[in-house]
PyMOL Python script that loads the backbone (N, CA, C, O; Angstrom):
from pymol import cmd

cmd.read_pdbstr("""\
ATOM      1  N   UNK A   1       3.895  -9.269  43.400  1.00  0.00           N
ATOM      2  CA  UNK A   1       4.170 -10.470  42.629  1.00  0.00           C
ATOM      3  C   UNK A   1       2.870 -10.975  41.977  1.00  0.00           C
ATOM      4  O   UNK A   1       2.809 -11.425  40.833  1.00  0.00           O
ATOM      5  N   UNK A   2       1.695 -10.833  42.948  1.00  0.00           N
ATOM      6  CA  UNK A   2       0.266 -11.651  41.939  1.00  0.00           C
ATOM      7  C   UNK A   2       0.014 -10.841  41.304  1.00  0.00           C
ATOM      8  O   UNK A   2      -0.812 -11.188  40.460  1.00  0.00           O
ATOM      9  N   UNK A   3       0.385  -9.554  41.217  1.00  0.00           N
ATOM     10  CA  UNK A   3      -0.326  -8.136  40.048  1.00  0.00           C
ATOM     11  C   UNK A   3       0.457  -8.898  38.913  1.00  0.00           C
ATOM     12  O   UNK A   3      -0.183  -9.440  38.012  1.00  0.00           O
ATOM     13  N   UNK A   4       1.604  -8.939  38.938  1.00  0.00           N
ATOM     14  CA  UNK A   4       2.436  -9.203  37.638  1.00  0.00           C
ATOM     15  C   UNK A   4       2.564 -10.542  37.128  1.00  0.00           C
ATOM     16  O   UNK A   4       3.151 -10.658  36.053  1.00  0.00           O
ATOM     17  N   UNK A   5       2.040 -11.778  37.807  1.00  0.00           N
ATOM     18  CA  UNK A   5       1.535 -12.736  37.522  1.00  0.00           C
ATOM     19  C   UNK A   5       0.080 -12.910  36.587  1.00  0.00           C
ATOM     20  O   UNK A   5      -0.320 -13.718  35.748  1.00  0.00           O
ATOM     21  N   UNK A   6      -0.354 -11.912  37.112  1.00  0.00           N
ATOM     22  CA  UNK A   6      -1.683 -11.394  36.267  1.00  0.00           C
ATOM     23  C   UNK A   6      -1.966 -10.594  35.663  1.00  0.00           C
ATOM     24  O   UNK A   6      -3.148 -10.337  35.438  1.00  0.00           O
ATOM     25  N   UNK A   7      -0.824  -9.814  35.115  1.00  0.00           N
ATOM     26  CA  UNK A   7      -0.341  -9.075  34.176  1.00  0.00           C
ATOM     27  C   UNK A   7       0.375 -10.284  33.108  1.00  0.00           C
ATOM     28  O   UNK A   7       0.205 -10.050  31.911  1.00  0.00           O
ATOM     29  N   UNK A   8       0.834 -11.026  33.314  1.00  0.00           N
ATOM     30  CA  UNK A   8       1.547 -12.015  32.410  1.00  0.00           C
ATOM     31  C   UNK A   8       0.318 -12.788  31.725  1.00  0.00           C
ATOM     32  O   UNK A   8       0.428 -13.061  30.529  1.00  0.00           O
ATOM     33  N   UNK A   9      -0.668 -13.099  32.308  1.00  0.00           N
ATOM     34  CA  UNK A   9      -1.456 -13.930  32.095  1.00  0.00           C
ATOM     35  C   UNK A   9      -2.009 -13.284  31.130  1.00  0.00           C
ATOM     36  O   UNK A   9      -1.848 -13.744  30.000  1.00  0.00           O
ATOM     37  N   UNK A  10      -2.862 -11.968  31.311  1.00  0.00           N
ATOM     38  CA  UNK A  10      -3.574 -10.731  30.683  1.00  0.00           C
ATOM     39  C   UNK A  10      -2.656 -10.880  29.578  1.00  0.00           C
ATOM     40  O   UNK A  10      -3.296 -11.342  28.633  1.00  0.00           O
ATOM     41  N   UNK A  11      -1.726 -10.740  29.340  1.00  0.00           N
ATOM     42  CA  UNK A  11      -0.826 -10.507  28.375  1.00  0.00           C
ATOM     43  C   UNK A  11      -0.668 -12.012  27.343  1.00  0.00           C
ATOM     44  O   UNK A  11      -0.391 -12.212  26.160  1.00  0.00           O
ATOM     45  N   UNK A  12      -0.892 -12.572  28.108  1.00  0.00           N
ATOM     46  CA  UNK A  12      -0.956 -14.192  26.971  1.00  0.00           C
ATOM     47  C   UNK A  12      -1.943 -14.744  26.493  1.00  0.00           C
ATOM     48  O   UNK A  12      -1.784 -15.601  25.623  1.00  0.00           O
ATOM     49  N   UNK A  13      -3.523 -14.304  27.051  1.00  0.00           N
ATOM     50  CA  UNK A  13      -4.280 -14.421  26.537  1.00  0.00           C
ATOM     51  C   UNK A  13      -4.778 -13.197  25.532  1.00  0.00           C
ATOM     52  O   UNK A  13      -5.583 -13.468  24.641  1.00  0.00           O
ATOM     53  N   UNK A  14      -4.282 -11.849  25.696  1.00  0.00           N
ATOM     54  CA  UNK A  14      -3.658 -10.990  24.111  1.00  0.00           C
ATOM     55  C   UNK A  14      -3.373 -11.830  23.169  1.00  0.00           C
ATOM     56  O   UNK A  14      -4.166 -12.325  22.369  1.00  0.00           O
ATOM     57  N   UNK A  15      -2.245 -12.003  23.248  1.00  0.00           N
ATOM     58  CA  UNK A  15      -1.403 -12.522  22.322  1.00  0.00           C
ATOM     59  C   UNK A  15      -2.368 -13.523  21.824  1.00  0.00           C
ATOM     60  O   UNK A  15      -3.053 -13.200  20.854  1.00  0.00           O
ATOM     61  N   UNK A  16      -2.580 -15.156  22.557  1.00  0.00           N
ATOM     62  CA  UNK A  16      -3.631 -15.821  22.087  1.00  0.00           C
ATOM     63  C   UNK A  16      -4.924 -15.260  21.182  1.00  0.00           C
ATOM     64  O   UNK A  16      -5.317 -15.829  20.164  1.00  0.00           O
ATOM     65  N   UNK A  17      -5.383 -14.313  21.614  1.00  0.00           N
ATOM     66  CA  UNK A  17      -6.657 -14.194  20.843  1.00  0.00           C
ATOM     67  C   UNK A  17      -6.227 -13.336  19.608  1.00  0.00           C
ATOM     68  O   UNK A  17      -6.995 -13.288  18.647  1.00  0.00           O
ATOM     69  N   UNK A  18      -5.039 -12.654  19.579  1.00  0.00           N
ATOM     70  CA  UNK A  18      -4.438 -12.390  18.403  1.00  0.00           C
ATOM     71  C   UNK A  18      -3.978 -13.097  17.508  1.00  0.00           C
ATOM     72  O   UNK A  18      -4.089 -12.632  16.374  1.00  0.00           O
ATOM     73  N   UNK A  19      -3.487 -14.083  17.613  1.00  0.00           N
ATOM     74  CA  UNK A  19      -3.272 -15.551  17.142  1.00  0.00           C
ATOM     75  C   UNK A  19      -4.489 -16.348  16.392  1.00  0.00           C
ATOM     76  O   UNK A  19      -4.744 -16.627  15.220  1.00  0.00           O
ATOM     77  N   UNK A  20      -5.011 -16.536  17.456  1.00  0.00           N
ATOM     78  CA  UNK A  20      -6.552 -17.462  17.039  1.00  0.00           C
ATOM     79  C   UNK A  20      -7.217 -16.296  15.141  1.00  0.00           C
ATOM     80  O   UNK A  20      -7.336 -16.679  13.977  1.00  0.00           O
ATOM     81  N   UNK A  21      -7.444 -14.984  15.767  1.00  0.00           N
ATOM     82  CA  UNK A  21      -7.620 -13.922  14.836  1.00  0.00           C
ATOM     83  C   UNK A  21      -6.919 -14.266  13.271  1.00  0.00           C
ATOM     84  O   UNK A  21      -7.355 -14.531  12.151  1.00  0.00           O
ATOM     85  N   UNK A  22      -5.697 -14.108  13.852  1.00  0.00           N
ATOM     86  CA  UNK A  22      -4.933 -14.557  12.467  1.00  0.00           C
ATOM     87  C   UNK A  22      -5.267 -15.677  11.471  1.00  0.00           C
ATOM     88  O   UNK A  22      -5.227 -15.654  10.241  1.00  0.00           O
ATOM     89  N   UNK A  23      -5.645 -16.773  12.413  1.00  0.00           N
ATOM     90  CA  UNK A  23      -5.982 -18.146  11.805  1.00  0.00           C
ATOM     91  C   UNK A  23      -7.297 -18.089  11.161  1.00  0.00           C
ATOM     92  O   UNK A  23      -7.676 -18.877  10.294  1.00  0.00           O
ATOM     93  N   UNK A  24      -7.902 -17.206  11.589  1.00  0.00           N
ATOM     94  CA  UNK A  24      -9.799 -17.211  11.177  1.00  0.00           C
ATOM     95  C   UNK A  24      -9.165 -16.163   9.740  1.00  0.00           C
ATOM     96  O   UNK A  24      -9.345 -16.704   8.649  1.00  0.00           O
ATOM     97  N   UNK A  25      -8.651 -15.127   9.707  1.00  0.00           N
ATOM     98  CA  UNK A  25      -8.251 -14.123   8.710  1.00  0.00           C
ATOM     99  C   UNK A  25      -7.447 -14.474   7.769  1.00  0.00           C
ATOM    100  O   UNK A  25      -7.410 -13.684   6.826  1.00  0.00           O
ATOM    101  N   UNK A  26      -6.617 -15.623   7.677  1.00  0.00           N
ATOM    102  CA  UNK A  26      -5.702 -15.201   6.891  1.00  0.00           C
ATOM    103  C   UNK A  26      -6.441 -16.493   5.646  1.00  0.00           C
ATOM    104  O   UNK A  26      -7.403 -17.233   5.852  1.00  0.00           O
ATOM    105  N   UNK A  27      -5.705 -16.405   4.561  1.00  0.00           N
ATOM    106  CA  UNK A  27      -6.284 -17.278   3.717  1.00  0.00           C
ATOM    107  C   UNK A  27      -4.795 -18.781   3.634  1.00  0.00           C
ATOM    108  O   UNK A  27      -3.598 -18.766   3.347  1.00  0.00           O
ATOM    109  N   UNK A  28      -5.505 -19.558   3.943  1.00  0.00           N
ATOM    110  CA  UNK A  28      -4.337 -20.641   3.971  1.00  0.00           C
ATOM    111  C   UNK A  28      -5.117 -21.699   3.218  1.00  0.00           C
ATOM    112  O   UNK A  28      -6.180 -22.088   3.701  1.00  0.00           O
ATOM    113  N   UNK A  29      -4.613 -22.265   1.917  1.00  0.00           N
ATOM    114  CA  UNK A  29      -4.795 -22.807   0.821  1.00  0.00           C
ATOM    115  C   UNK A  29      -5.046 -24.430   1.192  1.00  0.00           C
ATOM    116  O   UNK A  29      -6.004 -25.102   0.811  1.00  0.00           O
ATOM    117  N   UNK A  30      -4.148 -24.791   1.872  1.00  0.00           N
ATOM    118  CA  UNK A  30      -3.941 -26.131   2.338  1.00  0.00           C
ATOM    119  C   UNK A  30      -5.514 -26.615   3.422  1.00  0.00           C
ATOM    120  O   UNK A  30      -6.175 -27.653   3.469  1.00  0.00           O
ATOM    121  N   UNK A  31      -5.615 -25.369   4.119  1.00  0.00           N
ATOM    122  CA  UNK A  31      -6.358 -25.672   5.203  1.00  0.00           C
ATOM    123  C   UNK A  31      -7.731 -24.713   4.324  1.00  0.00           C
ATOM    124  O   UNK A  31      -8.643 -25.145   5.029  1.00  0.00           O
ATOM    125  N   UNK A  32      -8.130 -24.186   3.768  1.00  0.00           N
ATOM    126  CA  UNK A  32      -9.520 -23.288   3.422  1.00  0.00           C
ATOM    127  C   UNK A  32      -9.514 -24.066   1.904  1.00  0.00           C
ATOM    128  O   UNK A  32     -10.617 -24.540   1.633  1.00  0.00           O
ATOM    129  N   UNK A  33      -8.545 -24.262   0.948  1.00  0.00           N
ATOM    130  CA  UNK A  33      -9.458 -24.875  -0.109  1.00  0.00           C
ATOM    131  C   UNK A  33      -9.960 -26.119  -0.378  1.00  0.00           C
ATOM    132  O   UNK A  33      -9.739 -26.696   0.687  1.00  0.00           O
ATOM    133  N   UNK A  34     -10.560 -27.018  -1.193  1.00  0.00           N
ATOM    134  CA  UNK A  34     -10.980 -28.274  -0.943  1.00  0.00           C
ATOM    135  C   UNK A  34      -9.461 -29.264  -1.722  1.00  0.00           C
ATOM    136  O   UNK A  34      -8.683 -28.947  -2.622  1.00  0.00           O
ATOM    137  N   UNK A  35      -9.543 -30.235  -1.057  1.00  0.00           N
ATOM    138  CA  UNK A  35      -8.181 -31.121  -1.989  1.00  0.00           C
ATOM    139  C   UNK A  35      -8.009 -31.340  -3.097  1.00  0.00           C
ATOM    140  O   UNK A  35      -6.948 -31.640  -3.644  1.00  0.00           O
ATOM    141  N   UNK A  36      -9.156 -31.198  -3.601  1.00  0.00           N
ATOM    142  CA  UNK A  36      -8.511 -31.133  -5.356  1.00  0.00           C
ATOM    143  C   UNK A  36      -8.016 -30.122  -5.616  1.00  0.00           C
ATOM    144  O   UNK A  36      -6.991 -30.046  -6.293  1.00  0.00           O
ATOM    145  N   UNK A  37      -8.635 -29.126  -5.133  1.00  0.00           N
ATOM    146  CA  UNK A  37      -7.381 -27.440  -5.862  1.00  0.00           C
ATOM    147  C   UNK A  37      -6.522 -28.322  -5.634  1.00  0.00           C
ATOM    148  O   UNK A  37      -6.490 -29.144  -6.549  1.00  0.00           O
ATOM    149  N   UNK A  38      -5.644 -28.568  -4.635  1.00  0.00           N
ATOM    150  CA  UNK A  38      -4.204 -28.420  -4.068  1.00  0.00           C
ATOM    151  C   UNK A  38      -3.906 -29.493  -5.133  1.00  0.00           C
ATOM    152  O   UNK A  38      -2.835 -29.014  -5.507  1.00  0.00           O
ATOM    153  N   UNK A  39      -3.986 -30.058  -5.525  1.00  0.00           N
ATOM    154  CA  UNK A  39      -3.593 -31.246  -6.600  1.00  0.00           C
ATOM    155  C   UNK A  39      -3.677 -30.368  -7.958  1.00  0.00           C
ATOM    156  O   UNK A  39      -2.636 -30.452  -8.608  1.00  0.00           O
ATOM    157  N   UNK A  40      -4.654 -29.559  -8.529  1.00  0.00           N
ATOM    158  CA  UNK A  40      -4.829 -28.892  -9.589  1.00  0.00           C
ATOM    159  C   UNK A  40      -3.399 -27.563  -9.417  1.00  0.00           C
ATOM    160  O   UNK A  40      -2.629 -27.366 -10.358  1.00  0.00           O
ATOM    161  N   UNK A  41      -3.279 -26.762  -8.027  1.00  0.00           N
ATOM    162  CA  UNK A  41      -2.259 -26.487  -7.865  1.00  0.00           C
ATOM    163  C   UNK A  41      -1.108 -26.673  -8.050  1.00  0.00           C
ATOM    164  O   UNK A  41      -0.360 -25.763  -8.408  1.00  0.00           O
ATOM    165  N   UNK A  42      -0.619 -28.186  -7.797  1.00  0.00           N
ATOM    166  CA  UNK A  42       0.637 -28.647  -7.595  1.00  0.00           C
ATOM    167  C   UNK A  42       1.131 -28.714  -9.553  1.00  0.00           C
ATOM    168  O   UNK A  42       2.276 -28.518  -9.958  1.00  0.00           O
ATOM    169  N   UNK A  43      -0.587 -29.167 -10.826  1.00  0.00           N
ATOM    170  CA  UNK A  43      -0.057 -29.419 -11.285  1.00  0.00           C
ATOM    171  C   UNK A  43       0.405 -28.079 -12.299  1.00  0.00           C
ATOM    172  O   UNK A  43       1.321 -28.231 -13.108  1.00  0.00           O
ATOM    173  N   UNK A  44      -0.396 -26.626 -12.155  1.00  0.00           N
ATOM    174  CA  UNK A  44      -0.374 -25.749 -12.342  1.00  0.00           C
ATOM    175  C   UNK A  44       1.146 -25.014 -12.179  1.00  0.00           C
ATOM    176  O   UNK A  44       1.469 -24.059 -12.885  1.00  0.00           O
ATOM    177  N   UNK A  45       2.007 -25.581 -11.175  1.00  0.00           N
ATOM    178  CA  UNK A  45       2.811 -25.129 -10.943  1.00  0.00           C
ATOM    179  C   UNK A  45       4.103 -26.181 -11.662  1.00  0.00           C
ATOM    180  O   UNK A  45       5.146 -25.696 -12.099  1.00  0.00           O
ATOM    181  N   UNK A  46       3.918 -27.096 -11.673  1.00  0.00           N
ATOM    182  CA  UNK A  46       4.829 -28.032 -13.124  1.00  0.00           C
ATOM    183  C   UNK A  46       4.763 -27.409 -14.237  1.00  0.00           C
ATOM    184  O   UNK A  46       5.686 -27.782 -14.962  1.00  0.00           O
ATOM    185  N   UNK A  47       4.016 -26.521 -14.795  1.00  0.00           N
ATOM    186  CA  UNK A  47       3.894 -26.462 -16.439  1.00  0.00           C
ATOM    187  C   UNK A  47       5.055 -24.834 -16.350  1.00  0.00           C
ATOM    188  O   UNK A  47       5.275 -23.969 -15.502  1.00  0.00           O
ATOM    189  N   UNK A  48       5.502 -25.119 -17.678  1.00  0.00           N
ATOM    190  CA  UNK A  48       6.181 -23.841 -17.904  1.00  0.00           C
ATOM    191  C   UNK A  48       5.920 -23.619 -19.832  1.00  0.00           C
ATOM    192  O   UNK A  48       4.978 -24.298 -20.242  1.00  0.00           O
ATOM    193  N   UNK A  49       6.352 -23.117 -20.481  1.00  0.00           N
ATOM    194  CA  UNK A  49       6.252 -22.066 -21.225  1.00  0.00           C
ATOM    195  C   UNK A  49       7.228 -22.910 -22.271  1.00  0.00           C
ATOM    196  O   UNK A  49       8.382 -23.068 -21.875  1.00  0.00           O
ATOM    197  N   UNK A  50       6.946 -23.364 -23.325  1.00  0.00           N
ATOM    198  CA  UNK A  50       8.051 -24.393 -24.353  1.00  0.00           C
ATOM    199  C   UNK A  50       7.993 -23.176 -25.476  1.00  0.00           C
ATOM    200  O   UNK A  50       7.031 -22.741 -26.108  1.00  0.00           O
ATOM    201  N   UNK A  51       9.395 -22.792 -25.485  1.00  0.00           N
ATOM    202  CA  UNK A  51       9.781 -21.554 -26.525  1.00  0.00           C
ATOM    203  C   UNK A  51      10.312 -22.433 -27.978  1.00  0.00           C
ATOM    204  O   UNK A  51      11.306 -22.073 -28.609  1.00  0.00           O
ATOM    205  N   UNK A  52       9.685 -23.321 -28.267  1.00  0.00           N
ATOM    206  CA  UNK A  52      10.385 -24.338 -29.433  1.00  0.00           C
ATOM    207  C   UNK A  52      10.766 -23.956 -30.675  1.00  0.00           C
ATOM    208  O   UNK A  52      11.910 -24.073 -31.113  1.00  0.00           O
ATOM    209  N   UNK A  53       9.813 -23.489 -31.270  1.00  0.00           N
ATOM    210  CA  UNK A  53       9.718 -23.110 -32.921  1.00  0.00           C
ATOM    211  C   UNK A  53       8.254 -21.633 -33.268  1.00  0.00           C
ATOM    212  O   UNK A  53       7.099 -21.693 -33.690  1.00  0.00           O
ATOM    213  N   UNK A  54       9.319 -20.283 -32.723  1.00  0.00           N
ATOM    214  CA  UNK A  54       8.725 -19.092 -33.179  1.00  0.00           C
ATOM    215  C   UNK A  54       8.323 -19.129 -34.091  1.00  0.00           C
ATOM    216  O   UNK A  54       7.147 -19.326 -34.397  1.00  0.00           O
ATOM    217  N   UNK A  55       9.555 -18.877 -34.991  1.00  0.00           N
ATOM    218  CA  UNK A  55       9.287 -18.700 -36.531  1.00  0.00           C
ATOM    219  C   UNK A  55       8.385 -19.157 -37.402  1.00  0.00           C
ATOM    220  O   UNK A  55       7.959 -18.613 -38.421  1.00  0.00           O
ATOM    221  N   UNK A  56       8.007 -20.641 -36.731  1.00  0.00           N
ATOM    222  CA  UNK A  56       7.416 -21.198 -37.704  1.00  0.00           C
ATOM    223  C   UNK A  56       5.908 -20.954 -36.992  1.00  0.00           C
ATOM    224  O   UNK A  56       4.907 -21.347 -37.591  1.00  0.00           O
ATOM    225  N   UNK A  57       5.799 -20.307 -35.728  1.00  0.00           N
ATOM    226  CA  UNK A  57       4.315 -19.806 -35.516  1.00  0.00           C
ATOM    227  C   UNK A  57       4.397 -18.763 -36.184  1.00  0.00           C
ATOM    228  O   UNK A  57       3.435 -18.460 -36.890  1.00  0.00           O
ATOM    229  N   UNK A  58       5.565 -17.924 -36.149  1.00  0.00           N
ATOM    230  CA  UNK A  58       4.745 -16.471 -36.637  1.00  0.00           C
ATOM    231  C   UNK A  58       4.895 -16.594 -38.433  1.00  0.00           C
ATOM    232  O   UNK A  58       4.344 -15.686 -39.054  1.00  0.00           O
ATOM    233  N   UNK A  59       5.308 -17.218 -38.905  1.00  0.00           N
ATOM    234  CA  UNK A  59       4.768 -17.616 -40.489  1.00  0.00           C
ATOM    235  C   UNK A  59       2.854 -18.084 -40.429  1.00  0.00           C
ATOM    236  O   UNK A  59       2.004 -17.700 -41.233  1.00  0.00           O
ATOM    237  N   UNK A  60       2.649 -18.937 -39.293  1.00  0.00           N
ATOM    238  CA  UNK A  60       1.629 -19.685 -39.727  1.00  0.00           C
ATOM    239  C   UNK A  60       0.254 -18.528 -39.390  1.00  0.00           C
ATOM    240  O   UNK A  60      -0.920 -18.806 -39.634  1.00  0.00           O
ATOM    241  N   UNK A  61       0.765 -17.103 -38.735  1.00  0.00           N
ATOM    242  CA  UNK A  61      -0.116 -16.715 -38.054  1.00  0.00           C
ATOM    243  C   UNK A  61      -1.204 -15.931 -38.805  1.00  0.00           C
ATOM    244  O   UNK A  61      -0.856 -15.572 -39.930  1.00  0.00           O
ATOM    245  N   UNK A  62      -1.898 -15.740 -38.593  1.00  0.00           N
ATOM    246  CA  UNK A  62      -3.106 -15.092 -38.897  1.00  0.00           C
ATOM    247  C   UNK A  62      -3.635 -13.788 -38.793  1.00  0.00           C
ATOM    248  O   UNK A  62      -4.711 -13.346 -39.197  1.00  0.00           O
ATOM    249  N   UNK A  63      -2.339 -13.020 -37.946  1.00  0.00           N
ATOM    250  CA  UNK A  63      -2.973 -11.906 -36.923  1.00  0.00           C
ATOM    251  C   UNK A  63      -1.944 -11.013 -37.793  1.00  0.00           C
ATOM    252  O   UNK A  63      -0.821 -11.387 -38.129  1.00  0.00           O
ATOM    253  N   UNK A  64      -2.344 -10.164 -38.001  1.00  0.00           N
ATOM    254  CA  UNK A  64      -2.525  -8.548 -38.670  1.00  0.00           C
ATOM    255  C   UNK A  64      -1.229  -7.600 -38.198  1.00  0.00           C
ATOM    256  O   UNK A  64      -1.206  -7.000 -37.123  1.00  0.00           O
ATOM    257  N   UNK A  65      -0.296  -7.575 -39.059  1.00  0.00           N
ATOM    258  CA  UNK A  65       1.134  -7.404 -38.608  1.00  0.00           C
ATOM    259  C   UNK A  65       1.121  -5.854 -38.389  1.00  0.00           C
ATOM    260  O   UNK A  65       1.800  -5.307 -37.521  1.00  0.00           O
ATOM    261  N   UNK A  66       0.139  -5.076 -39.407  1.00  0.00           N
ATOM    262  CA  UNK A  66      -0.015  -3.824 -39.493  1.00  0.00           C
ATOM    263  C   UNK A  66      -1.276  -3.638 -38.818  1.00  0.00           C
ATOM    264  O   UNK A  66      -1.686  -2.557 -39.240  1.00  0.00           O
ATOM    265  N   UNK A  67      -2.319  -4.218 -37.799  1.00  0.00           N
ATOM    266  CA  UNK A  67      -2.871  -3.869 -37.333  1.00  0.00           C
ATOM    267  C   UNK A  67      -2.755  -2.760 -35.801  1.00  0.00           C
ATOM    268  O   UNK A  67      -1.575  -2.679 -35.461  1.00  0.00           O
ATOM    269  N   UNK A  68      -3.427  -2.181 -35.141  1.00  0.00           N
ATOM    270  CA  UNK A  68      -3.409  -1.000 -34.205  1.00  0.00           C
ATOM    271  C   UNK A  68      -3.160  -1.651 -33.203  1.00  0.00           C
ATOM    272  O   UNK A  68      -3.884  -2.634 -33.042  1.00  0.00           O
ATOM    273  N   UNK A  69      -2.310  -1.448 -32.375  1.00  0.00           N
ATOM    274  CA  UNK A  69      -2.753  -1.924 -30.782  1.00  0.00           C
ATOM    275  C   UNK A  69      -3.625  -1.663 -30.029  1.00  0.00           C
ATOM    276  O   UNK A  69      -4.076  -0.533 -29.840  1.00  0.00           O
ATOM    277  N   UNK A  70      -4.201  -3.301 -29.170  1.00  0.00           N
ATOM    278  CA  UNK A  70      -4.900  -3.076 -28.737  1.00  0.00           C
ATOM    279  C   UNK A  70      -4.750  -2.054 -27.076  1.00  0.00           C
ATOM    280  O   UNK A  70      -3.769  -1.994 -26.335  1.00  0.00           O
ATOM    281  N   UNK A  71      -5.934  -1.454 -26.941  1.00  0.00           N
ATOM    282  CA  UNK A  71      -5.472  -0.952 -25.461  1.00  0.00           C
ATOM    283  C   UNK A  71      -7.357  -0.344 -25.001  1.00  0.00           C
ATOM    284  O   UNK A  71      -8.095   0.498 -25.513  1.00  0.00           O
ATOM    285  N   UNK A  72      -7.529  -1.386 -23.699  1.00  0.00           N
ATOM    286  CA  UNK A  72      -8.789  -1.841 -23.393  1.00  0.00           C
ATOM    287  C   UNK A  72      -9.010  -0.293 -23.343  1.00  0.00           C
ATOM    288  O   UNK A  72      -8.168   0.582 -23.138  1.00  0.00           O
ATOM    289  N   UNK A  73     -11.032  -0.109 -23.701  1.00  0.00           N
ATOM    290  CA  UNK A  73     -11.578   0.444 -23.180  1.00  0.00           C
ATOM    291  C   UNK A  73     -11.647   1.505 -24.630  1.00  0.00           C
ATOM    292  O   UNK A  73     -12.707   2.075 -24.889  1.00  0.00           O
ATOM    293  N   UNK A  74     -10.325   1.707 -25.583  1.00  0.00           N
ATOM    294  CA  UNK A  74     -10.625   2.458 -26.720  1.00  0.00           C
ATOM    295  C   UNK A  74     -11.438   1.813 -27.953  1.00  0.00           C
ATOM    296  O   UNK A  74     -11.349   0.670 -28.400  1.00  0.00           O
ATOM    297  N   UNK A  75     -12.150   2.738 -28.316  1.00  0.00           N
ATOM    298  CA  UNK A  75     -12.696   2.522 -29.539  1.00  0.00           C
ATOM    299  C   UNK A  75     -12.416   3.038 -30.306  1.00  0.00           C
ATOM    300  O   UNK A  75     -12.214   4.228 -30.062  1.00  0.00           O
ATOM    301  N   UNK A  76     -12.189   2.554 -31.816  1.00  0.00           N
ATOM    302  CA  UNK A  76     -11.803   2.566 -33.204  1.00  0.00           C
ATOM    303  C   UNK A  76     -12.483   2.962 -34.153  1.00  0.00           C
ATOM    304  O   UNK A  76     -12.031   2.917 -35.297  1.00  0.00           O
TER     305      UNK A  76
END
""", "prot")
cmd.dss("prot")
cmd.show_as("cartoon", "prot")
cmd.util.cbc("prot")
cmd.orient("prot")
């Protein structure tokens, strides 16, 4: 009975220091960045994408209808 009492124990302080491990390793935003991210976060995550009036960007545009695509790293 005390072997396996102390086998249980052995076994929970495993687990514990596997635990503790996790907390030092993992990246948790709330708890590792400073409070303004998390506010710059929150507002980062409100904004979306206003599809309003294409047409009238791609009339106004500037950019080269017959130009090459780009694709990093080639030269022209």
């Amino acid at each position: 009975v005390e072997e396996e009492l102390l086998e249980q124990e052995f076994l929970e302080r495993c687990f514990q220091e596997m635990l503790d491990e996790e907390d030092q390793d993992w990246f948790i935003p709330a708890r590792d960045l400073p409070s303004g991210v998390g506010q710059i976060q929150q507002q980062l995550n409100g904004l979306s994408v206003n599809d309003c009036n294409t047409e009238d960007i791609v009339r106004k545009s500037s950019l080269n209808p017959e130009a090459k695509e780009f694709v990093p790293g080639v030269k022209y």
